[in-house]
MINUPA-138718 format. One line per field, with one value per residue: residue in one letter; residue number from 1; x, y, z of N, C-alpha, C in turn. Coordinates in steps of 0.001 Angstrom, whole numbers. Each point is the difference from the previous one (the first is absolute). Example, Ala and Ser with C-alpha at 12.3 -4.5 7.8 and 13.67 -1.06 7.14 Angstrom:
2
residuo <- c(a	s) .
num <- c(1	2) .
n_px <- c(13190	-350) .
n_py <- c(-5690	1050) .
n_pz <- c(7800	-720) .
ca_px <- c(-890	820) .
ca_py <- c(1190	1190) .
ca_pz <- c(0	60) .
c_px <- c(900	-770) .
c_py <- c(1200	1090) .
c_pz <- c(0	730) .
***
This chain:
359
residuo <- c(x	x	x	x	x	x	x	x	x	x	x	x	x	x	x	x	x	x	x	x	x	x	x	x	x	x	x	x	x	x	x	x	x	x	x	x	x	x	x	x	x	x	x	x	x	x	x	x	x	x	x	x	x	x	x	x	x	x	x	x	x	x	x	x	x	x	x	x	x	x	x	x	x	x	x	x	x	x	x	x	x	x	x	x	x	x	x	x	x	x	x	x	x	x	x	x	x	x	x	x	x	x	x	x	x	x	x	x	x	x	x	x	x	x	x	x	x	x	x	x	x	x	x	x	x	x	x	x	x	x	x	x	x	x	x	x	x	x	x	x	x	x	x	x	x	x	x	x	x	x	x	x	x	x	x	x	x	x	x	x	x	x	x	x	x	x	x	x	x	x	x	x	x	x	x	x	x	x	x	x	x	x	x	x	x	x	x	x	x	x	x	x	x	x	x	x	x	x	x	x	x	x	x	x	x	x	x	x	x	x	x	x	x	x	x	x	x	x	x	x	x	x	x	x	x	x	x	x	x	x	x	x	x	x	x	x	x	x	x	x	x	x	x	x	x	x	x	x	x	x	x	x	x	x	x	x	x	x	x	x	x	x	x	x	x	x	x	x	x	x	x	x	x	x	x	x	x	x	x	x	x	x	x	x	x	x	x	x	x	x	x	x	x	x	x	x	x	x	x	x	x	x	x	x	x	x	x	x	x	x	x	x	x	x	x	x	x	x	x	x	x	x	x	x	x	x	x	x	x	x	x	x	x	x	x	x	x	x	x	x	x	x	x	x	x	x	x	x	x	x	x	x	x	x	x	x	x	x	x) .
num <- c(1	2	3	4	5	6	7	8	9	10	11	12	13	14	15	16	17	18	19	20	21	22	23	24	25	26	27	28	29	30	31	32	33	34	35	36	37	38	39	40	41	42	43	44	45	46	47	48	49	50	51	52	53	54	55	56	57	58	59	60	61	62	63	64	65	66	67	68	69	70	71	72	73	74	75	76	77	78	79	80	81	82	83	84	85	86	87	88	89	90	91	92	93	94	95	96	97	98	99	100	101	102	103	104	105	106	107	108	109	110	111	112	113	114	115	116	117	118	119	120	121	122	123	124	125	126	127	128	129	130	131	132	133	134	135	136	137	138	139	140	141	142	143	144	145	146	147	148	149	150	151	152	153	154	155	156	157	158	159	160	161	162	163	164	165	166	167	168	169	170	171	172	173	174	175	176	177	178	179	180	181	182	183	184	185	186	187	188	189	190	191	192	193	194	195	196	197	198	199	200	201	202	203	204	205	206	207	208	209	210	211	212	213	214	215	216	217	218	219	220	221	222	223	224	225	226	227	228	229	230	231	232	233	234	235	236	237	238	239	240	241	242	243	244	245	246	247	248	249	250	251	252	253	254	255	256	257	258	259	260	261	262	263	264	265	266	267	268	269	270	271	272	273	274	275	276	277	278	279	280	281	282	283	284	285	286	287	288	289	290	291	292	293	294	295	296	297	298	299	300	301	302	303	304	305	306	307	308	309	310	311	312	313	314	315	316	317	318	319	320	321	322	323	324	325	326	327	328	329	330	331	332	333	334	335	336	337	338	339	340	341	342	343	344	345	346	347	348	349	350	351	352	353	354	355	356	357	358	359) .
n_px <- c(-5830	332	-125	52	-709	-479	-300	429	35	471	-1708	540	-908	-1097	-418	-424	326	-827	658	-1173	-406	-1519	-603	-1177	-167	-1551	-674	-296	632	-943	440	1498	-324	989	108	1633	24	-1208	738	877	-682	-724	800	135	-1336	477	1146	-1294	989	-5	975	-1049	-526	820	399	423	-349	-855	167	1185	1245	760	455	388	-1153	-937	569	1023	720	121	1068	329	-1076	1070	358	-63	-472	653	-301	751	-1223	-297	1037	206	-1087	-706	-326	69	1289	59	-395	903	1205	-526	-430	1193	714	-896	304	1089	61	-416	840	491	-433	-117	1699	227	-825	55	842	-486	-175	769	862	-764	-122	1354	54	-431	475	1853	-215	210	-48	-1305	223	776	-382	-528	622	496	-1813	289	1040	-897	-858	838	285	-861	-626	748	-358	-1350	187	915	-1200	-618	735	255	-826	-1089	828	868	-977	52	127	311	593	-928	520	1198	338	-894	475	1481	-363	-78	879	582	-475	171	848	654	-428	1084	-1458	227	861	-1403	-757	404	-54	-1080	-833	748	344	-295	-1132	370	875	-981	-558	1114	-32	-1062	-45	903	-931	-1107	1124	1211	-1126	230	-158	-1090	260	1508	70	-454	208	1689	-328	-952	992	777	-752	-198	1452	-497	-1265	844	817	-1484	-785	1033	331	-1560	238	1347	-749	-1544	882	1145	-850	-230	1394	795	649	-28	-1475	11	1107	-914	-1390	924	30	-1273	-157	903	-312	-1467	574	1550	-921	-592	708	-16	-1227	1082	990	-860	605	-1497	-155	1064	-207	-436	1088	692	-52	1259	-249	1368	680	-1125	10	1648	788	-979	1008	926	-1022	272	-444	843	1070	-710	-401	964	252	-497	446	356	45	-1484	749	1046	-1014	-387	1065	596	-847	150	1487	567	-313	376	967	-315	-1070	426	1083	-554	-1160	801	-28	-1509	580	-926	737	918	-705	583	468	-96	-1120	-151	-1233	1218	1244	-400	-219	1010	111	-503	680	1190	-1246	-663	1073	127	-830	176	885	-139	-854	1147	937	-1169	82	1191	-807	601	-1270	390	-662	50	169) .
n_py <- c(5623	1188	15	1259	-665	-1171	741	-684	649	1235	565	973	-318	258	1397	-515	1293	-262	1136	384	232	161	-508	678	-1477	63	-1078	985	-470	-1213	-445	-175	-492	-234	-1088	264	1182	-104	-923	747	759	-687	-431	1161	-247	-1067	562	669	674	-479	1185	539	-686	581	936	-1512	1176	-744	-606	-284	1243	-196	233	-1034	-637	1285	22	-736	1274	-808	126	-1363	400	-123	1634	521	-988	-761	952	602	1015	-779	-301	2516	-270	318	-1130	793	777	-919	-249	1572	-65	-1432	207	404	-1094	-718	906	562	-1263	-1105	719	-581	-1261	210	814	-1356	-1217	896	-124	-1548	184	682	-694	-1333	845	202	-1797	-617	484	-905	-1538	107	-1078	-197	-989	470	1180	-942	-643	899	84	-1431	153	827	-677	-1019	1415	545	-1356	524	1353	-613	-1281	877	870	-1117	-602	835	264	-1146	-482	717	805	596	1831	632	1801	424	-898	836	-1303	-435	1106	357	-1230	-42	904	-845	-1462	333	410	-871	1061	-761	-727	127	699	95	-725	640	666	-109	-120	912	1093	976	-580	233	1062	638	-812	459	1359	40	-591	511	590	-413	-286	1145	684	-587	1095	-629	669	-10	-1420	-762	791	-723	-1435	807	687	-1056	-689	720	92	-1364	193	1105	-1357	-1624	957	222	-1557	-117	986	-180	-1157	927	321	-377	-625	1097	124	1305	-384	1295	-504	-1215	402	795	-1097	458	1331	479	-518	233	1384	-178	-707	840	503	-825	519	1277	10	-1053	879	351	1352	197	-1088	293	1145	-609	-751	725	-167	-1025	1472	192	-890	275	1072	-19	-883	896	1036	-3	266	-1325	43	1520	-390	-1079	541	949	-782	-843	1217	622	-1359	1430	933	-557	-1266	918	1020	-825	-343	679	-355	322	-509	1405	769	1143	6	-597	1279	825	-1124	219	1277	7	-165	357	508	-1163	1297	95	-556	654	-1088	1783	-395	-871	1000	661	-1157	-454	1293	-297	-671	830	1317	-536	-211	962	630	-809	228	1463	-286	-842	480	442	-788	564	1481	557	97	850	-138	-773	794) .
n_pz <- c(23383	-61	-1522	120	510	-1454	-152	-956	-715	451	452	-1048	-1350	377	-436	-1464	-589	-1104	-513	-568	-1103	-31	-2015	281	-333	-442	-13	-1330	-502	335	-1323	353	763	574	-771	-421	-24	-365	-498	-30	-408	-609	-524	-310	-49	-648	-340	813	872	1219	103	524	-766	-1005	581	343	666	-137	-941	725	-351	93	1283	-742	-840	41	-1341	1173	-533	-829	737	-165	468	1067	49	973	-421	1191	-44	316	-895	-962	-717	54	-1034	1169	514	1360	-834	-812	1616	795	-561	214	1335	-213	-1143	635	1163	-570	-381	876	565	-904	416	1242	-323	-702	54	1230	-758	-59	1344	2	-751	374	1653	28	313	1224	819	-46	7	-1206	328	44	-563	558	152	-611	-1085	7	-287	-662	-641	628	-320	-945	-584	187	-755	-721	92	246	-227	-749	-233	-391	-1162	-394	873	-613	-1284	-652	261	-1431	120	-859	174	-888	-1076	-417	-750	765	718	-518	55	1008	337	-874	670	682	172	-490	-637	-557	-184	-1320	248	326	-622	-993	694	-79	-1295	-779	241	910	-588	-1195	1035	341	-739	-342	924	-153	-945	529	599	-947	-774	846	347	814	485	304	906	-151	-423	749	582	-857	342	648	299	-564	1242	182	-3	-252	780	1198	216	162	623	619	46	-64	1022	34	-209	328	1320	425	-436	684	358	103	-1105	-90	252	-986	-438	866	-239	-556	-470	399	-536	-966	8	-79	-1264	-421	-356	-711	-1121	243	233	-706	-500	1125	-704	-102	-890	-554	-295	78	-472	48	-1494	-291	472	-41	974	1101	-266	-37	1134	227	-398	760	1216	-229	1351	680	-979	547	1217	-326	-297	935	519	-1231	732	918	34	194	267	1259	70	-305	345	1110	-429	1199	-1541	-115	-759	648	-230	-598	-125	597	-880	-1095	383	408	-1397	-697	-1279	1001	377	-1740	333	1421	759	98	-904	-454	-144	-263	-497	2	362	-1371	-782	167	-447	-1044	-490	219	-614	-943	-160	-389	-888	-379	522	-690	-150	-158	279	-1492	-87	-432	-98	-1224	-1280) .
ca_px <- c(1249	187	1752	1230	450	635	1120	1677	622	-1162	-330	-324	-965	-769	-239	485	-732	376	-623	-491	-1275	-108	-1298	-1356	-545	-1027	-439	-1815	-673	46	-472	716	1530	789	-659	405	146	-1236	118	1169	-1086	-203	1571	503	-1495	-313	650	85	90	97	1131	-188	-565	624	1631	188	709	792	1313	1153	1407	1668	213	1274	344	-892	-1201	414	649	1440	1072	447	-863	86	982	1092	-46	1470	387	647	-700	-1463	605	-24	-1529	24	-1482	-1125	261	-48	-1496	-516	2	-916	-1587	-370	229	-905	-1224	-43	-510	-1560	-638	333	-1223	-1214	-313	-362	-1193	-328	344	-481	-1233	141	60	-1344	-885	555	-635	-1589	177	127	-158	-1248	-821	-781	705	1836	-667	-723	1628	607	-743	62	1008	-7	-82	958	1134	-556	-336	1678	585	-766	522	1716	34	-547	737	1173	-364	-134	798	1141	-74	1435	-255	881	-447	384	1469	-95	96	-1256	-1081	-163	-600	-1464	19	38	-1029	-1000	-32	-154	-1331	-469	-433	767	1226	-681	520	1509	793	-543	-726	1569	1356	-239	-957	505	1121	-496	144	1415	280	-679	254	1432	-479	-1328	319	950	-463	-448	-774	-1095	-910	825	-427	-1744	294	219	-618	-1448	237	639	-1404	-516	817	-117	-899	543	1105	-359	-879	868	1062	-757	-313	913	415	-385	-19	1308	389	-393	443	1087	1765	430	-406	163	1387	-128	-747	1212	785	-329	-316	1205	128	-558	426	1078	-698	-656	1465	696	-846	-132	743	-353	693	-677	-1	1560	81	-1390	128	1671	823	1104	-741	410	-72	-874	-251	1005	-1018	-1169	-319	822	-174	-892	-868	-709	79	-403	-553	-71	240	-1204	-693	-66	-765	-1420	-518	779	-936	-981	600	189	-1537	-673	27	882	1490	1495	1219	428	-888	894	1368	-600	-185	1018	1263	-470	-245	-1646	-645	-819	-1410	-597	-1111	-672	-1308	-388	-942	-293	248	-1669	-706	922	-241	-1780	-362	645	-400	-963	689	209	-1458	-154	1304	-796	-775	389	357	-615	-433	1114	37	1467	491	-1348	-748	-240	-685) .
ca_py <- c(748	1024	-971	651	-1021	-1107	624	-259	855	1462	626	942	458	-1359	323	-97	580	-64	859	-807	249	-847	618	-1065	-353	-244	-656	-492	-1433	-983	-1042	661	-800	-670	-1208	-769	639	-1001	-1116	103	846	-1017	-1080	732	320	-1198	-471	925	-790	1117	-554	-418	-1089	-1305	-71	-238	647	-727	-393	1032	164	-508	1360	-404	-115	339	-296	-1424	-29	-404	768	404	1287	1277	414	-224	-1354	-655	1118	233	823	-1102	-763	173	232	-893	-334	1076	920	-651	-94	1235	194	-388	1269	1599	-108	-199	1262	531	-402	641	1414	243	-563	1073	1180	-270	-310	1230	495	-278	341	1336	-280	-780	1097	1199	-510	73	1703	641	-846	493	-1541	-399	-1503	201	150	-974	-433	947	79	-574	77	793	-1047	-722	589	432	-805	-337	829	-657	-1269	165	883	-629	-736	796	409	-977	-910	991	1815	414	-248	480	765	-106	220	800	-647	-663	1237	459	-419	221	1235	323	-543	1200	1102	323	596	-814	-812	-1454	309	-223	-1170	-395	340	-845	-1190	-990	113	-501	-1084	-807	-364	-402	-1417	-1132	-616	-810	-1524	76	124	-920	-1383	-420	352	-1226	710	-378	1568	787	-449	671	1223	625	-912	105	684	-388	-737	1044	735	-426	792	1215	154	-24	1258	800	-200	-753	1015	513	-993	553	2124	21	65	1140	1028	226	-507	733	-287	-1427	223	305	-732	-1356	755	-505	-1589	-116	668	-513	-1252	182	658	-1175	-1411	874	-404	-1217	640	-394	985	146	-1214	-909	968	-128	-1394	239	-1040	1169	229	291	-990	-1219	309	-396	-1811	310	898	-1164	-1879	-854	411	1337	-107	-1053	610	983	-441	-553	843	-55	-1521	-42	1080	-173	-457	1041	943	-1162	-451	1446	940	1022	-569	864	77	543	-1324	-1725	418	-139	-1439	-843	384	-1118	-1562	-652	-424	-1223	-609	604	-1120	-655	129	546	-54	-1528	552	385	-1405	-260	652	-436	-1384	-239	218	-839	-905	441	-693	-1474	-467	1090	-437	-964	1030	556	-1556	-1094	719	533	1499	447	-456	719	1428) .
ca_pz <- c(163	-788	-484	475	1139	-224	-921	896	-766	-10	-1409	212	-1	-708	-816	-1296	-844	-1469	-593	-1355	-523	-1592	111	424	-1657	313	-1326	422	-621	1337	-472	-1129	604	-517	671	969	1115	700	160	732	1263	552	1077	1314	771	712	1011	1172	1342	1397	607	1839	-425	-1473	617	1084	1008	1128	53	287	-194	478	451	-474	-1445	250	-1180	-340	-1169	-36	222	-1711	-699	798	-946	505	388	-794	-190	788	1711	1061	1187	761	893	833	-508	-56	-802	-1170	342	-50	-1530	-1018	-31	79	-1115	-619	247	-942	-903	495	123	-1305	-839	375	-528	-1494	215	-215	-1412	-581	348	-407	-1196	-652	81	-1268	-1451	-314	-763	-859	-880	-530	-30	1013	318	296	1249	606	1097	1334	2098	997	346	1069	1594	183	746	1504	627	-263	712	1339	41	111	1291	1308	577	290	940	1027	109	62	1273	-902	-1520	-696	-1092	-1417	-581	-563	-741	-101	121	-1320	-1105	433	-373	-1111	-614	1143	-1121	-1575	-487	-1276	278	-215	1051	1219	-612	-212	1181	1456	-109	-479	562	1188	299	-728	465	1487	-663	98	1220	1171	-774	587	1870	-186	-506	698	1305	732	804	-668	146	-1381	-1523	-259	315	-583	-1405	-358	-12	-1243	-928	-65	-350	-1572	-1143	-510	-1430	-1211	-454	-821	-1260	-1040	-575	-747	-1419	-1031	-45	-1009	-1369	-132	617	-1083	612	1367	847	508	910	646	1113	81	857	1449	268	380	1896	844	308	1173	1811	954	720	1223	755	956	779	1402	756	1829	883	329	1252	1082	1106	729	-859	-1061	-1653	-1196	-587	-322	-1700	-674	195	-550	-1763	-478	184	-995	198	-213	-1379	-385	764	-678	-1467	-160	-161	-1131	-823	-287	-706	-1743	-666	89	-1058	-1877	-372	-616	-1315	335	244	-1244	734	1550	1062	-468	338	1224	891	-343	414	1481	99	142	-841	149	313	-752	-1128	969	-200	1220	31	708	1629	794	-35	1357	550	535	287	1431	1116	437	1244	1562	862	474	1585	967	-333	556	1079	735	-35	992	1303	339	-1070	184	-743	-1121	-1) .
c_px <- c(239	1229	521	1012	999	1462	1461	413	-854	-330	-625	-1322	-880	-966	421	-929	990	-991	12	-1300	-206	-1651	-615	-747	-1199	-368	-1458	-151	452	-121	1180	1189	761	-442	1320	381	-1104	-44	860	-971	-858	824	-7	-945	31	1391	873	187	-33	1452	-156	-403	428	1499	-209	804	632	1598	1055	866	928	518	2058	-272	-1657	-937	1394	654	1686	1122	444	-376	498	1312	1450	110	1401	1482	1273	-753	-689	1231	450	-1191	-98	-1458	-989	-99	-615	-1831	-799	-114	-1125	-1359	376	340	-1460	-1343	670	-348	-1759	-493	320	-1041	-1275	-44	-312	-1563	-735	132	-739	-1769	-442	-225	-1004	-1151	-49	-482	-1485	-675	-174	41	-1368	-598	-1032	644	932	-1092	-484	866	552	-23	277	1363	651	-536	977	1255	-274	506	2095	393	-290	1309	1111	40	-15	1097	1442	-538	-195	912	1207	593	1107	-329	1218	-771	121	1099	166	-701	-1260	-761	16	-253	-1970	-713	-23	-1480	-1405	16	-715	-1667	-557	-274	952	1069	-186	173	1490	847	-429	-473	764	1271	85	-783	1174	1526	-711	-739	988	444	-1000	-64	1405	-239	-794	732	1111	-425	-636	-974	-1556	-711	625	-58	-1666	-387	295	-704	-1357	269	291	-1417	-704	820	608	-1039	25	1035	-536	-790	1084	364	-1481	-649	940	705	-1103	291	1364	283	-1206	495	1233	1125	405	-590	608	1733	-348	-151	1658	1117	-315	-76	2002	530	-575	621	860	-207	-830	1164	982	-1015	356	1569	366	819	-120	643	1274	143	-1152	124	1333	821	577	-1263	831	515	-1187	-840	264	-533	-1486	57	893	-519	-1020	-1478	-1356	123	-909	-1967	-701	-589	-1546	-1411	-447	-1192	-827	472	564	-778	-1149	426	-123	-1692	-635	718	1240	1820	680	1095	562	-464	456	1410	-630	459	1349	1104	-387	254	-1371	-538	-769	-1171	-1003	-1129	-614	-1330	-756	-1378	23	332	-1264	-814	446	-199	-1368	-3	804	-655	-1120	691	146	-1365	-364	993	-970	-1631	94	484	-1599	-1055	410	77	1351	-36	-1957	-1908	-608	-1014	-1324) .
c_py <- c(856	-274	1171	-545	-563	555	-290	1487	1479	-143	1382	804	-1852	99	-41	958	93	1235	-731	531	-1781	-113	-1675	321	-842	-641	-449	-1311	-725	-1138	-256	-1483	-1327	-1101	-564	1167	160	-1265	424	780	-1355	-717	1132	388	-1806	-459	1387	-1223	908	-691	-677	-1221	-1310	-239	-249	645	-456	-725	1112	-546	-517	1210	30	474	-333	-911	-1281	110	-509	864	328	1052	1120	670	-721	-1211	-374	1283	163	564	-1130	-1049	108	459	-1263	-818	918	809	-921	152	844	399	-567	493	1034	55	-645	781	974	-194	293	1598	935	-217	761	1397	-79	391	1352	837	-340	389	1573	49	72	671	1096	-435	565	1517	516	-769	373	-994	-322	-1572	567	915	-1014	-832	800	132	-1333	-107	1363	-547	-825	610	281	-1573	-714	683	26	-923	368	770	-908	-991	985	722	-1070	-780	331	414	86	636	857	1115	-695	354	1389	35	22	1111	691	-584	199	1303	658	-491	875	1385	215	-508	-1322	-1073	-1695	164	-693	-1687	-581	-153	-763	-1462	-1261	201	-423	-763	-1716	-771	-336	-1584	-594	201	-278	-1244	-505	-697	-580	-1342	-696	-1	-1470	349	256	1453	854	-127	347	1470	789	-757	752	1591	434	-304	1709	1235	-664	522	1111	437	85	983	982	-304	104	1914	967	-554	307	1453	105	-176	688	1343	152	-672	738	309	-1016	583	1126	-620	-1857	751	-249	-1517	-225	484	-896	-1303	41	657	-1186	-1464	771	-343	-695	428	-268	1191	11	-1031	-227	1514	-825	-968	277	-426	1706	154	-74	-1669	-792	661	-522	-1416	-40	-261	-2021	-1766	-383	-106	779	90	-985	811	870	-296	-980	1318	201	-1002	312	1460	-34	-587	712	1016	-265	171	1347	713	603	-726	179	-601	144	-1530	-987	277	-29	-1055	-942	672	-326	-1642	-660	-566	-1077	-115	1098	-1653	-931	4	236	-670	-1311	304	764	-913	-475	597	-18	-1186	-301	601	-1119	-1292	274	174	-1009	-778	821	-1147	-1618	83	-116	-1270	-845	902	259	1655	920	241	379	963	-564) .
c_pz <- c(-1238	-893	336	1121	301	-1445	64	-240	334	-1414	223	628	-317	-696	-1332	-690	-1536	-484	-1471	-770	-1067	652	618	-1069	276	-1051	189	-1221	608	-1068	-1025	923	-1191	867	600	1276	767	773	1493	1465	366	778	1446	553	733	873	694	1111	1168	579	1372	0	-606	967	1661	999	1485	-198	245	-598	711	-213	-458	-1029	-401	-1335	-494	-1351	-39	9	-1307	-1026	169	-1232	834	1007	-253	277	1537	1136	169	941	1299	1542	1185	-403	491	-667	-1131	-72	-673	-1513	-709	379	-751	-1438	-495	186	-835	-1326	-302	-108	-1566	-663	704	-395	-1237	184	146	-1038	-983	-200	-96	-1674	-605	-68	-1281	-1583	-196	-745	-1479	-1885	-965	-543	927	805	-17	1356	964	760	575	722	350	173	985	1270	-184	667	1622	918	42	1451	1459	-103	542	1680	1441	105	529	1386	1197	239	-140	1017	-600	-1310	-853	-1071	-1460	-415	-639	-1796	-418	148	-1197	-1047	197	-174	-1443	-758	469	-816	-1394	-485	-1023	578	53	898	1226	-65	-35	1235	1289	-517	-466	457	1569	586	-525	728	1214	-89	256	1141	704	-358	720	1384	-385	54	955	1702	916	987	-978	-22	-639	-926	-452	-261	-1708	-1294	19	-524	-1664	-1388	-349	-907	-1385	-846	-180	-1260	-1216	-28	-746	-1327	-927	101	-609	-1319	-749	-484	-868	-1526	-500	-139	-1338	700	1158	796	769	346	1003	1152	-123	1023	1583	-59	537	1420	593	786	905	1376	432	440	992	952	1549	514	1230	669	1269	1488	864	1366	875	459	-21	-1040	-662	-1524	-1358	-72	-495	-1297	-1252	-25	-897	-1561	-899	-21	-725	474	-1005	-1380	-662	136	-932	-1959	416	502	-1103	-927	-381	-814	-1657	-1098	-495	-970	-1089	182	-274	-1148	656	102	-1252	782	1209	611	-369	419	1566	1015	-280	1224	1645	20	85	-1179	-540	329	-646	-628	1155	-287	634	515	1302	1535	615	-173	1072	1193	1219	1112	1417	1051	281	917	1181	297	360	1113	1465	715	753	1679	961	-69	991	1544	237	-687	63	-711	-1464	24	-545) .
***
C-alpha cells in the first residue's frame, strides 16, 4: 500500500529536496586508522542484522492500544478531554498518538541515512569512512523496520513534524563536515535514544519493544562514532568556532523538544487543539518526557568540548542539567545488552513454537 494512503494528514508533495553543496574528500593513505574508531567498524561489521529475519512479524497489535503503552504516558491522560472521550474515541487516540510517534522516528531514520551517506563523502578520515558505510546500511535497515511496522501493522502514518524538518534541513545543508555529525550523530541520533528507550522499556507488546530495542543496539554506536570523532576535531578549532557550532547545538535543542508538540495530531482525531496543547505544554508527563530527552545528548555535549555559556544557561533553563555527569558510555552498554535480551526471549519463543525461527 502506497503511505500516501495511509496518511492521516495531506501531504503535499512527497518529495523532499535540500539544496546544498560540500566537498567529496578522497583519501589515498589506507594505513593511518584510529584503533578505537576501528574497533567501532569492527563492532558494526559484526552486529549487522536483517530486519525480515531478527524481528518476529508475525506477532500483531491491539488494534486499542497497539505497542500496550500505559495511559499514564499519555499528555492529556486524567485531563477533562480524556474524561470526555468515549472508550472508542480513547481507542482511536492511542493508534494514531502512537503512529505519530512512529512516523517521526521513520522521517528521522531517513535523515539519518541521507546524513551518513553525506559522511562518507565528506569525512577526511579513511576509519570514520569505514564506519559510515556501515552505518548507511544500519539506517536503510531503521527505515525498512519503522516502514513495515507503520504500514503492516499501523495502516497509519503521519507527515514529518515541522520541527524536525528544519532541523534536518539545516543538517543537510550545511557544507562543514563536523555539522554533519553534530547535528545528526549527537543531536538527533542522541534524543532519538531516549525516546526509543521510552517505547523500548514501557511497551508490553513484544514486536514494539523489539522493534525499537535492536533498533537502539545499533544507534548506540552511532552516538559513540560521533562523540569519539568530534572529541578529537574540537579542541582544534578557535573559541568562535567552538560558540558558533554551541549556537546551533542550543537551536537545535529547542526545535528537537518542539518536536514532540503533536500540532498535527489533536486536528486528526477530532480533539480541541488549543486545549489539548495547553494540557500538553503544562503536564507532568510531557515535562518529565521532555527533560529525559535530553539524558543521552547533555553527557555527549560536556564530552566533546561544546559546553561555554549559552550551552550550560541553555540546559539549566530546559531543566537537564542533571544529566551533565551521566555515564553515557554505561547507557550504550546497556543498550547492547537489552537488545541481546530480546533475542534470547525471541530465540526462546521459538523453542517453545510460539514465535518465529532464529536468524
Amino acid at each position: 500500500m502506497a503511505t500516501e494512503l495511509i496518511y492521516a494528514l495531506p501531504v503535499e508533495q512527497t518529495d523532499w529536496r535540500v539544496d546544498g553543496s560540500h566537498e567529496t574528500v578522497l583519501r589515498w593513505e589506507y594505513d593511518d586508522g584510529r584503533d578505537d574508531l576501528l574497533a567501532l567498524y569492527d563492532k558494526g561489521k559484526r552486529q549487522q542484522w536483517d530486519a525480515a529475519t531478527r524481528i518476529d512479524w508475525s506477532q500483531d497489535l491491539d488494534p486499542e492500544n497497539p505497542m500496550l503503552l500505559p495511559d499514564e504516558s499519555l499528555s492529556i491522560f486524567g485531563s477533562d478531554v480524556w474524561r470526555r472521550m468515549t472508550v472508542k474515541e480513547r481507542a482511536n487516540f492511542r493508534r494514531h498518538q502512537q503512529a505519530f510517534t512512529l512516523s517521526q522516528f521513520l522521517h528521522g531514520e531517513q535523515g539519518a541515512l541521507v546524513c551518513t551517506a553525506k559522511i562518507v563523502q565528506q569525512v577526511p578520515n579513511l576509519d570514520a569512512k569505514f564506519y559510515a558505510a556501515t552505518q548507511v546500511v544500519d539506517e536503510a535497515r531503521h527505515v525498512e523496520a519503522y516502514s513495515r511496522l507503520l504500514h503492516e501493522k499501523f495502516e497509519l502514518a503521519y507527515p514529518i513534524t515541522p520541527p524536525l524538518k528544519a532541523l534536518l534541513d539545516d543538517v543537510i545543508r550545511d557544507s562543514r563536515w563536523d555539522f554533519t555529525y553534530l547535528g545528526m550523530q549527537v543531536l538527533i541520533e542522541g534524543l532519538a535514544l531516549a525516546a526509543f528507550q521510552r517505547l523500548r522499556d514501557q511497551s508490553r507488546n513484544p514486536l514494539a519493544a523489539a522493534v525499537n530495542a535492536y533498533v537502539m543496539q545499533d544507534e548506540a554506536r552511532h552516538v559513540a562514532f560521533g562523540r569519539l570523532q568530534l572529541r578529537d576535531y574540537y579542541p582544534q578549532l578557535t573559541q568562535g568556532e567552538r560558540n558558533e557550532r554551541e549556537e546551533f547545538v542550543v537551536e537545535a535543542c529547542y526545535l528537537m523538544r518542539d518536536r514532540f508538540n503533536a500540532d498535527e495530531l489533536w486536528e486528526a482525531v477530532g480533539l480541541p487543539k488549543a486545549e489539548c496543547m495547553a494540557l500538553t505544554n503544562n503536564s507532568n508527563q510531557m515535562r518529565g518526557f521532555r527533560a529525559r530527552l535530553f539524558s543521552r545528548i547533555v553527557p555527549t555535549i560536556r564530552d566533546i568540548g561544546l559546553w561555554g555559556p549559552k550551552v550550560r544557561g541553555a540546559y539549566e533553563a530546559m531543566g537537564v542539567m542533571e544529566y551533565a555527569d551521566v555515564d553515557a558510555g554505561a547507557l550504550l552498554a546497556r543498550d547492547n545488552a537489552v537488545a541481546d535480551a530480546f533475542d534470547a526471549a525471541r530465540d526462546a519463543r521459538a523453542l517453545d513454537g510460539g514465535g518465529a525461527s532464529p536468524e
